[in-house]
C-alpha positions in Angstrom: 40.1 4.3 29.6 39.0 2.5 26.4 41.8 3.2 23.2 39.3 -0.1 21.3 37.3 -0.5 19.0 33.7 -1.6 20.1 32.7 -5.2 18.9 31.1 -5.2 15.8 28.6 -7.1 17.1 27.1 -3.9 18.7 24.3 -1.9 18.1 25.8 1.4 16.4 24.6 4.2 14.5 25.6 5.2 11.2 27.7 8.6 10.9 27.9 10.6 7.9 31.3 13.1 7.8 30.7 15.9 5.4 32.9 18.3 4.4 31.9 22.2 4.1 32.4 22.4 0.4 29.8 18.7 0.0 27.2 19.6 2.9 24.7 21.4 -0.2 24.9 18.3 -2.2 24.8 15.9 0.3 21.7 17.8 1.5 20.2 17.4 -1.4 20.1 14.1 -1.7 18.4 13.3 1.7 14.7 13.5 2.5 12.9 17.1 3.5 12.7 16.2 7.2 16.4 15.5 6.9 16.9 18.3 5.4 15.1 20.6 7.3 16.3 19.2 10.5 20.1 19.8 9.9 19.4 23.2 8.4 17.4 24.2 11.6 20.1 22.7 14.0 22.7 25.4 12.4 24.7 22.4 11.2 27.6 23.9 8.9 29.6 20.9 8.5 32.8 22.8 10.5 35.6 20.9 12.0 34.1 19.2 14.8 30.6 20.5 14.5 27.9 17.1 15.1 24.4 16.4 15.2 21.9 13.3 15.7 19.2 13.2 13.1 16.5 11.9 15.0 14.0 9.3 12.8 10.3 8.7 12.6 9.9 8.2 16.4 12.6 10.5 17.5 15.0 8.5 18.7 18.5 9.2 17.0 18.3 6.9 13.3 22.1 8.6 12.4 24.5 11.4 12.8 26.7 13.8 11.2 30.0 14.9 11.5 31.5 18.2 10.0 34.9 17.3 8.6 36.1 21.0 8.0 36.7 23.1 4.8 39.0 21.0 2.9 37.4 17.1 3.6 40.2 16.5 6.4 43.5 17.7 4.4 43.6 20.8 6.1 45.1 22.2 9.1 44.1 19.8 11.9 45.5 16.3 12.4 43.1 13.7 13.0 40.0 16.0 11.9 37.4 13.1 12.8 38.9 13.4 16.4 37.6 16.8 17.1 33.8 14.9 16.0 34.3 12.1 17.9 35.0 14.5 21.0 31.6 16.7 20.2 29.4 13.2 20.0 27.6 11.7 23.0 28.4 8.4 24.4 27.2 5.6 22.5 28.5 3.6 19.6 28.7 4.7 15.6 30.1 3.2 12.6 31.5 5.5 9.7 28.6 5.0 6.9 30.1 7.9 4.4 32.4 10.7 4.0 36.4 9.6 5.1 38.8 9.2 2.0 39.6 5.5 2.3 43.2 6.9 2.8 42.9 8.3 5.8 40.7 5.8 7.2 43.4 4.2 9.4 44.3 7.4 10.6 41.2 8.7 11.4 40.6 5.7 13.3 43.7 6.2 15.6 42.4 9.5 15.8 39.1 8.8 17.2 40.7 5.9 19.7 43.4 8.6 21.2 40.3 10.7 21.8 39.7 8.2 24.6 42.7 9.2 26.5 42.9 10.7 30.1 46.0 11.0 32.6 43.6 10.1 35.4 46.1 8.8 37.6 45.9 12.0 40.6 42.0 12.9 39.8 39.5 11.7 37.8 39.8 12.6 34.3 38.0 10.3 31.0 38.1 11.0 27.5 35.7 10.6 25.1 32.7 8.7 25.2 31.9 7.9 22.0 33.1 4.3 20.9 33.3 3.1 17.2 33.0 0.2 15.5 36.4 -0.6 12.8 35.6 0.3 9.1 35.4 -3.0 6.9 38.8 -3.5 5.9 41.3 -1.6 8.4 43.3 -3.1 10.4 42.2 -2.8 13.6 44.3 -4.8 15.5 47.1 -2.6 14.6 45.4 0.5 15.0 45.1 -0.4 18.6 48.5 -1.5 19.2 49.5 1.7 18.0 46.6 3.8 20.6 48.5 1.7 23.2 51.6 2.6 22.5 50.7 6.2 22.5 48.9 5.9 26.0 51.6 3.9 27.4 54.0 7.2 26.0 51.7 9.7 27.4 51.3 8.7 30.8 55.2 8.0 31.6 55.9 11.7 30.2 52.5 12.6 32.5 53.6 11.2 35.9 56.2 13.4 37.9 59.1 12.5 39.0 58.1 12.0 42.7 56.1 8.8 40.8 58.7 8.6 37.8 62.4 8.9 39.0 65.0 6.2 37.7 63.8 3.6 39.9 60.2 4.1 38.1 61.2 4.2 34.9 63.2 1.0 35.3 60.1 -0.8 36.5 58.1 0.4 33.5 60.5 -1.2 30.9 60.8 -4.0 33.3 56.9 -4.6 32.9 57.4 -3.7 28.8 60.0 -6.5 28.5 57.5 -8.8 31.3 54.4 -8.6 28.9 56.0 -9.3 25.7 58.5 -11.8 26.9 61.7 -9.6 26.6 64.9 -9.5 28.6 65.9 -6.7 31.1 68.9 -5.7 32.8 69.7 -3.0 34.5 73.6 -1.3 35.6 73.2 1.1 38.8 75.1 3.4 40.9 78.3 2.6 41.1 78.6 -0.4 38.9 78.6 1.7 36.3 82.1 3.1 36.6 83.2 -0.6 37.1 81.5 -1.2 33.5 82.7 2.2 32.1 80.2 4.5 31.8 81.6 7.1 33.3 78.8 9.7 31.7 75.8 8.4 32.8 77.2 7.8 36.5 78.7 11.6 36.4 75.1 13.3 35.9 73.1 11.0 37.6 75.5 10.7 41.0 73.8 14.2 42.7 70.6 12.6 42.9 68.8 10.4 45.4 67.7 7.8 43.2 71.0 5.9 41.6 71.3 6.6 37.5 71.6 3.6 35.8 71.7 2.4 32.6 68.3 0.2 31.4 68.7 -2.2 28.9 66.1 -4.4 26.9 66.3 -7.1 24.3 63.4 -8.8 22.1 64.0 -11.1 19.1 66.1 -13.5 17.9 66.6 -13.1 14.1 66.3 -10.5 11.6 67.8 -6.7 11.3 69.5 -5.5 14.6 67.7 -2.8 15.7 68.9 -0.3 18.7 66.8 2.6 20.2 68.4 4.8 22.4 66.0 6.9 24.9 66.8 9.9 26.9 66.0 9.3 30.8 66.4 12.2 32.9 63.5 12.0 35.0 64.1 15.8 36.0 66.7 18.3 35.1 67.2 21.2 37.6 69.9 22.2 35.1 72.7 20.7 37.7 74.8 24.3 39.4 73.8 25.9 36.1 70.4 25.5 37.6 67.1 26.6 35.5 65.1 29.6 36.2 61.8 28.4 37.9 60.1 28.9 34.6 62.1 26.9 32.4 62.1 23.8 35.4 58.2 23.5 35.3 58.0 21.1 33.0 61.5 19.1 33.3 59.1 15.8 34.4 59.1 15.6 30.6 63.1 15.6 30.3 62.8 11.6 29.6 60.1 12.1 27.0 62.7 10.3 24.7 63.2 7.4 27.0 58.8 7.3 27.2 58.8 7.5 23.2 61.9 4.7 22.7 59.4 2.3 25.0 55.9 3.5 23.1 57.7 2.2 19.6 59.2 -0.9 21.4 55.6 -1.4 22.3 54.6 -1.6 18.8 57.5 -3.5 17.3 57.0 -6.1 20.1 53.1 -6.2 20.0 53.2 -6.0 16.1 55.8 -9.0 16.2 58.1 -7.2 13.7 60.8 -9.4 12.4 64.1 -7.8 14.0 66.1 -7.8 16.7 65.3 -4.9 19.0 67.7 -3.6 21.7 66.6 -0.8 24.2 69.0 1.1 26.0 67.9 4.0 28.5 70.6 6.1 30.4 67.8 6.8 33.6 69.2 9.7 35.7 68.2 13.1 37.6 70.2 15.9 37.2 70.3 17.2 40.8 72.0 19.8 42.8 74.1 18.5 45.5 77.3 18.4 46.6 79.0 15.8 44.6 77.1 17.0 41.4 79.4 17.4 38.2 80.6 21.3 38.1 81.2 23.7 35.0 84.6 23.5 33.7 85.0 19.4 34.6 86.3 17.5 32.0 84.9 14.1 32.2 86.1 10.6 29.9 83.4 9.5 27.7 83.2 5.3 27.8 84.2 5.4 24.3 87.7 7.3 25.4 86.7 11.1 24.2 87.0 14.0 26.5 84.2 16.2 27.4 84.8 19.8 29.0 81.3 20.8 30.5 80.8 24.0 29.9 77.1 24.1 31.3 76.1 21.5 33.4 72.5 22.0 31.7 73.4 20.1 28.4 73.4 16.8 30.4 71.4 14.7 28.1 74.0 14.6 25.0 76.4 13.1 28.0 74.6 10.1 29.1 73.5 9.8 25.5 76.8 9.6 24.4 77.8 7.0 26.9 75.1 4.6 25.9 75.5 5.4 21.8 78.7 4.1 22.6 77.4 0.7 23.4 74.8 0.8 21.0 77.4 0.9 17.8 79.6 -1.9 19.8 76.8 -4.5 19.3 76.8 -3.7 15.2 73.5 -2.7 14.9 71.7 -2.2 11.3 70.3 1.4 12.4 70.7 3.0 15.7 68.2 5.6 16.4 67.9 8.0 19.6 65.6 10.0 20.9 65.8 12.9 23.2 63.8 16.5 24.1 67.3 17.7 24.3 67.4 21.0 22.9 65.6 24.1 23.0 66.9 25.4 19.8 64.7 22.2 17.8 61.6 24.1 19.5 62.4 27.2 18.1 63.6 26.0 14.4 60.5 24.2 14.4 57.9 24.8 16.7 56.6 21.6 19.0 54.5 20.3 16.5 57.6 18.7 14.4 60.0 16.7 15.2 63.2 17.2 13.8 65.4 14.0 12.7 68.9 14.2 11.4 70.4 11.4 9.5 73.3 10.9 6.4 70.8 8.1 5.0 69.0 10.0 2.7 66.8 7.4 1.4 66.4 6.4 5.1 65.4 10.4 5.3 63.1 10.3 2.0 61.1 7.1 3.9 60.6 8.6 6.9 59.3 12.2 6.0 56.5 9.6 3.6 55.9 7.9 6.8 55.6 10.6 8.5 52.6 11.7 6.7 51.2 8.6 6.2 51.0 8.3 10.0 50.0 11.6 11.2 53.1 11.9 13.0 55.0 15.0 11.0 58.7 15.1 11.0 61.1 17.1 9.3 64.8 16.8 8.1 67.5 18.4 9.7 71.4 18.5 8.7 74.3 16.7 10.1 75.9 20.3 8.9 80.2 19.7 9.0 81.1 23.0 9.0 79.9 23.7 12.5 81.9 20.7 13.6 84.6 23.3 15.1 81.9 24.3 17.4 82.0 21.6 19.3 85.3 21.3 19.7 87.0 23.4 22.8 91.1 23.0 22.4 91.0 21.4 25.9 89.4 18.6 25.5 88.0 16.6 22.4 84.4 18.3 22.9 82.4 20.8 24.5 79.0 19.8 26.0 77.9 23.3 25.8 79.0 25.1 22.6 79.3 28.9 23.5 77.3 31.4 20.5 74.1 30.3 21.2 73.5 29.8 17.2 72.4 25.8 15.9 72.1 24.1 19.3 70.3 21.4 17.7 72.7 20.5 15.0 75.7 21.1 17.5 73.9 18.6 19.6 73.4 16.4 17.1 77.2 16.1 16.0 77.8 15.7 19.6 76.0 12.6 19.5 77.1 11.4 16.1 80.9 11.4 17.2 79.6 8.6 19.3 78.1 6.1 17.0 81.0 5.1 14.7 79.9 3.3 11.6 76.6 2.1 12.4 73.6 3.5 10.5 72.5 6.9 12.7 69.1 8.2 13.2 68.7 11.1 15.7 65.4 13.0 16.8 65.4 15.9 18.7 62.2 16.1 19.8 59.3 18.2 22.5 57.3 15.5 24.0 54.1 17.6 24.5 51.2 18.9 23.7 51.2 22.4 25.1 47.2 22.7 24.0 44.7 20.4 23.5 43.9 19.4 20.0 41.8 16.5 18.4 43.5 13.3 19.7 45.9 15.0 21.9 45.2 15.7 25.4 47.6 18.6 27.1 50.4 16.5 28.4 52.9 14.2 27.2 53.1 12.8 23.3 54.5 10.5 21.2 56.2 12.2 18.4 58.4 9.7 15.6 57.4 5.8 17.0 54.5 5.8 14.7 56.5 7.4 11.6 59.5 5.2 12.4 57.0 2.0 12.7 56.1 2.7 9.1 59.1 3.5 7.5 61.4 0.5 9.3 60.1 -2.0 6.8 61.3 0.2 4.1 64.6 1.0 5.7 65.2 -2.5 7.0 64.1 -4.0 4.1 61.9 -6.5 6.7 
């Protein structure tokens, strides 16, 4: 697939993006066969909607793109996307019509349109290619398609081609290309290095969990990202109805989105000091799987009753928080599809963050619209502290009520951190339908917010 930007150096045709409300006085500035000709091809200038103009000896001189009722603000992200998707292969430049604003975006927009998870048949995204707008950076803008493809296809492949042992050999080849250190604890060495956790979940399954760790950079702000790896959860004995299993390939979306923004920090040569820590398990049914009513010892010394062996992901999370706030980073931030309760406060198109930095929050939610990556604020809310907290041991994995399984979660996690600076995402990983720039499948949702608001909250 091709997420670039053709050479500049290429023949392209000019394309004219027109909102609804602008197609009469744009047609009114253009010459009667013009004119006539987009009238008579039942052009409307709707989201999407293209057509070639042909010239005096009918070969295409330019085209246009409908850009929707409200010139790109409206409903749909990346609204030149859904254009790009509708035009035949060949190569355009933007001549007219995108906000300079949302030029960058749009951009992206049009690259992810190239996307296919062709790995098992053969798939291709768009054809159209574009040159870069004077004046954007391009360079960047394909650092960050890459890092979304790279996102996509580990949340894509399933887990009989992405189990632990996979998704250690993708981070391996992450740290490989951009000159990174990685290690890697497995099986049983981690109870000799205490994390008890992570080996508890993970022990049921063929592949041995482990703990993946990578490190770029040498100066600057530390840095830690903290990715959720469970290659597949049955849900453990409190197994899943079929239904809720089919799509549990995507259980280490967080782990596939921690590597997609270490992409871009690395590719982007960000001046930090990144650390990437992945607990990689499955949560399997066997006979040596963890059981309901076990209480388990955290690596940071807190005891865990399991209530339901389905709420795996806050335990192996916890055990490598843990070692995140040992190393004293400037901001920790983990990522996880760990709840069901986040999908249903708000939807899959959102991901939810919760953090006590609120000028970390105010950054992020500006980022977040900035780079067409929406988040939304959630609260770290004290009062429902006491759910988590069972009598028998210090916490309960599994909070009985069924009310704020997301924010319960997310104090779960915090009790783990310490004193570092905490940034928690709760997030879906997927595209259930396909929209402009998104394929159905796996997606990135937070790297490209977080990559714009770190300068701001790490004062790089």
């Amino acid at each position: 697939m091709t997420l670039s930007f053709a050479s500049p150096s290429d023949p392209s045709l000019p394309l004219h993006v027109i909102a609804q409300p602008d197609l009469d006085d744009w047609l009114a500035d253009q010459p009667d066969h013009v004119s006539t000709w987009v009238q008579a091809s039942g052009f409307t200038a709707a989201l999407g909607q293209v057509a070639l103009i042909p010239g005096p000896d009918g070969a295409p001189e330019f085209a246009v793109a409908g850009y929707g009722k409200a010139a790109g603000r409206g409903r749909k992200r990346f609204p030149l996307a859904a254009a790009a998707e509708a035009l035949p292969k060949g190569t355009f430049h933007i001549a007219s019509g995108v906000p300079e604003d949302a030029l960058e975006t749009e951009c992206l927009g049009w690259l992810l349109t190239g996307y296919a998870f062709d790995r098992y048949a053969a798939q291709s995204g768009a054809k159209a290619r574009l040159v870069a707008p004077a004046g954007v950076d391009a360079a960047r803008i394909e650092v960050l398609a890459q890092a979304e493809a790279l996102t996509r296809d580990l949340v894509n492949t399933p887990t009989s081609d992405m189990g632990p042992d996979q998704l250690q050999a993708a981070a391996e080849a992450l740290a490989q290309e951009f000159g990174a250190s990685c290690d890697v604890i497995t099986g049983q060495a981690l109870l000799e290095q205490n994390f008890p956790m992570i080996h508890a979940v993970g022990r049921a399954a063929a592949q041995d969990p482990r703990l993946i760790e990578v490190n770029w950079g040498s100066f600057g702000p530390k840095l830690t990202l903290v990715g959720k790896g469970v290659c597949f959860d049955t849900g453990g004995l409190n197994l899943k109805p079929g239904n809720s299993m089919a799509l549990m390939k995507k259980d280490m979306g967080g782990s596939a989105n921690v590597l997609g923004l270490a992409r871009m920090i690395m590719a982007l040569k960000l001046p930090l000091q990144l650390r990437v820590l992945i607990p990689a398990v499955e949560n399997s049914v066997a006979g040596n799987a963890f059981r309901p009513g076990d209480i388990l010892t955290s690596r940071k010394g807190l005891t865990v009753e399991i209530n339901n062996t389905d709420a795996e992901g806050r335990l192996v999370l916890a055990d490598a928080l843990t070692l995140a706030d040992e190393g004293a980073p400037d901001l920790v931030i983990s990522m996880a599809t760990l709840t069901g309760a986040a999908r249903v406060a708000v939807g899959g198109d959102l991901a939810p963050f919760y953090t006590d930095d609120d000028s970390a929050a105010v950054a992020l939610a500006r980022a977040g619209q900035q780079a067409a990556d929406p988040v939304w604020r959630m609260p770290f809310h004290e009062p429902y502290e006491a759910m988590i907290e069972p009598g028998i041991a210090d916490l309960d994995n599994a909070p009985s009520g069924g009310f704020a399984g997301s924010i319960t979660a997310a104090l779960f996690l915090r009790r783990f951190v310490g004193e570092s600076r905490y940034m928690h995402f709760d997030i879906y990983s997927w595209q259930a339908s396909k929209a402009p720039g998104r394929s159905k499948g796996g997606l990135g949702q937070g790297p490209r917010a977080l990559l714009t608001a770190l300068p701001e909250i790490l004062d790089l």
